[in-house]
Legacy VTK file of the C-alpha trace (Angstrom):
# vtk DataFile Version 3.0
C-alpha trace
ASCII
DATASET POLYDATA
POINTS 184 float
49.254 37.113 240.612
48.330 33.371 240.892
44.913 32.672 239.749
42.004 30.655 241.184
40.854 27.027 241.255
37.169 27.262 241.770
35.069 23.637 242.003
31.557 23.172 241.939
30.567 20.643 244.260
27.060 19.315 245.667
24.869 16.143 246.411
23.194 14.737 243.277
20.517 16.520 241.758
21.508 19.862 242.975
22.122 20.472 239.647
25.673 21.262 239.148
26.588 20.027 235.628
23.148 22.677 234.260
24.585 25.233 236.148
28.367 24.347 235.159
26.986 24.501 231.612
24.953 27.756 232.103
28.511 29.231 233.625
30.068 27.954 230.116
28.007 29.380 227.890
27.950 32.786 229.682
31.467 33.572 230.499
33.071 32.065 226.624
33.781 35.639 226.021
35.803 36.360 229.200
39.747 35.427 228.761
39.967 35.632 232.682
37.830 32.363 233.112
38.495 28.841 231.656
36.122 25.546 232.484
38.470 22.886 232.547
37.964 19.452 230.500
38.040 16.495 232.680
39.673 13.195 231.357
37.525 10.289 232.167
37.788 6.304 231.542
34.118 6.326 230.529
33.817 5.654 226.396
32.647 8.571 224.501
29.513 7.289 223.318
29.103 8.364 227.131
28.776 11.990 225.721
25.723 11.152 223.409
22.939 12.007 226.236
21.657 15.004 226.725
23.069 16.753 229.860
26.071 14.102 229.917
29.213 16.133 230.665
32.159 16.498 227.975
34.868 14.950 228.501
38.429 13.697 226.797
37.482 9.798 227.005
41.050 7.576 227.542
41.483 4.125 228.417
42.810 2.733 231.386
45.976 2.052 230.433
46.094 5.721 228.739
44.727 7.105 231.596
47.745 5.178 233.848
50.488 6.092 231.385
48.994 9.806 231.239
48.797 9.722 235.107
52.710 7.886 235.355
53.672 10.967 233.484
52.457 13.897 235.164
49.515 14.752 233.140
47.535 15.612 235.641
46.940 18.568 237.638
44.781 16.402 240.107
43.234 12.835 239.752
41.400 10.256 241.413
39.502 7.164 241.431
35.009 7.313 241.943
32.063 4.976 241.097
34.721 2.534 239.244
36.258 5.334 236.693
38.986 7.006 237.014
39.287 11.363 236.430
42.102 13.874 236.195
42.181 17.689 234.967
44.964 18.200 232.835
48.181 19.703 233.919
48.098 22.600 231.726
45.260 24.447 234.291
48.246 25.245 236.193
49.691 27.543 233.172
45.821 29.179 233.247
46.598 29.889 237.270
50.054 30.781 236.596
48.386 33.696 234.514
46.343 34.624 236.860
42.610 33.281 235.360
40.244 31.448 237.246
39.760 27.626 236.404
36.724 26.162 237.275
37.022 22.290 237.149
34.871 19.483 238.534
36.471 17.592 241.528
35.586 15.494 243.839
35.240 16.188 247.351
38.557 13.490 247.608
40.848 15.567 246.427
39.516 19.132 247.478
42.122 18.676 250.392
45.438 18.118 248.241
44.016 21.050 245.773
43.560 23.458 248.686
47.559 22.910 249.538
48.448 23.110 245.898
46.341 25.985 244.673
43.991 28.620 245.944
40.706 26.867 246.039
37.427 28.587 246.570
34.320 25.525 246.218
31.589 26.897 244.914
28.735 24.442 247.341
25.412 24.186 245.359
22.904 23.294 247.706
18.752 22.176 246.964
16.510 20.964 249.678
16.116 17.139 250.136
12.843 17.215 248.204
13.925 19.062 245.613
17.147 16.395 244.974
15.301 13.441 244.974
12.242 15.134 242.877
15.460 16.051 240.105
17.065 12.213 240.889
14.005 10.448 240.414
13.076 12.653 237.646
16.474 11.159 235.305
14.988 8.155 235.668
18.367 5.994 236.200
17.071 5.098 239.872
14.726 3.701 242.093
13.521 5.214 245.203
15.857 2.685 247.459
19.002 3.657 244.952
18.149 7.276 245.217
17.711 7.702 248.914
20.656 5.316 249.611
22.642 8.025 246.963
21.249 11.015 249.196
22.110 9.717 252.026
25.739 8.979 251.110
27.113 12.604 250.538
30.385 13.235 251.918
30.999 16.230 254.662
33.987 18.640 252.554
37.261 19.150 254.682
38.145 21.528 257.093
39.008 25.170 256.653
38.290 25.734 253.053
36.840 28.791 251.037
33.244 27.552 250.606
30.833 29.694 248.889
26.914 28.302 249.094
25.105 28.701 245.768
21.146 27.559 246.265
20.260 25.752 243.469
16.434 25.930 244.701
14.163 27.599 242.016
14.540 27.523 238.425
18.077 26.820 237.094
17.956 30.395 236.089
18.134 31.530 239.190
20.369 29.142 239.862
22.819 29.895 237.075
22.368 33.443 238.158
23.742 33.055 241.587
26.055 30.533 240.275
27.648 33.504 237.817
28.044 36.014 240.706
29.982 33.368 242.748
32.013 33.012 239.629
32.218 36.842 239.015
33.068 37.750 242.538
36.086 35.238 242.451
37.726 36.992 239.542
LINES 1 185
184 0 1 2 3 4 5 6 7 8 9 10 11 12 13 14 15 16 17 18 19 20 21 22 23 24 25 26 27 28 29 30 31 32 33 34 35 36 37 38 39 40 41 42 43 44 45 46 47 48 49 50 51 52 53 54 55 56 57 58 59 60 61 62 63 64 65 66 67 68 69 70 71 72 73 74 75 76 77 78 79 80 81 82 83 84 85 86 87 88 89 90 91 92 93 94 95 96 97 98 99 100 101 102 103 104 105 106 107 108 109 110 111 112 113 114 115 116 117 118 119 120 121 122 123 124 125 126 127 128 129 130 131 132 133 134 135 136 137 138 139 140 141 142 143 144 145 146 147 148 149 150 151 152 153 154 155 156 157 158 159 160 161 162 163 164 165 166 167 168 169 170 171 172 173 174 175 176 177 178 179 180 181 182 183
């Protein structure tokens, strides 16, 4: 049986990446899940802050001769970098585990018709993201209402799950893990 491709999407500040890591820590144990590590053309002195997200750093011109290859499962282009998950998630859905990887709402379309794709849709009320934006301190009010206002609707006819990320990130972990759970 083909496993899943599950993505955790959501506008900034909902607070994917703590409850990504919350997943992480709780499911290391379980051989049926596997987070998968994003490749990034961001340096890995990128990594040194707290809640920055792990990633294999390459270059651009590693990152085009990876991509030229085949490498990549899926990749794409944001905010001047460019990201792919690795090819070898495929041998994870191949044996039927769940891979939960970080995507981009650009490519949820050409994963849906490649893999089965549930996205996982962590949601916070509009005071609540700009409360957690402004409280990173990497923005102005102007920068962080222009980022609010600039989230993307997700394609047609997928397998969206809502997770409310809108109490403590607990809570929000805890739904988070059931989504998770329930896809396995």
């Amino acid at each position: 049986m083909a496993g899943s491709l599950v993505t955790v999407v959501g506008a900034s500040g909902a607070g994917k990446d703590t409850l990504l890591g919350a997943a992480r820590a709780a499911l290391a144990a379980d051989p049926r899940f596997v987070f998968a590590r994003r490749v990034i053309t961001r340096p890995a002195e990128a990594q040194d802050h707290p809640g920055a997200e792990d990633h294999r750093p390459m270059s651009e011109a590693e990152f085009g001769a990876a991509r030229a290859s085949g490498a990549f499962a899926l990749h794409w282009q944001a905010h001047g970098l460019h990201y792919g998950i690795p090819r070898i998630v495929e041998r994870d859905l191949a044996q039927g585990r769940v891979v939960v990887a970080n995507l981009s709402r650009t490519v949820l379309a050409e994963a849906a018709a490649r893999y089965r794709l549930r996205v996982l849709l962590v949601t916070a009320p509009p005071a609540v993201l700009a409360a957690r934006l402004a409280g990173r301190g990497r923005e102005g009010a102007a920068e962080i209402a222009l980022r609010l206002s600039r989230a993307a609707p997700l394609p047609e006819g997928l397998d969206v799950v809502e997770v409310a990320n809108d109490t403590t990130p607990e809570e929000g972990a805890a739904r988070l893990l059931a989504a998770l759970r329930a896809t396995a």
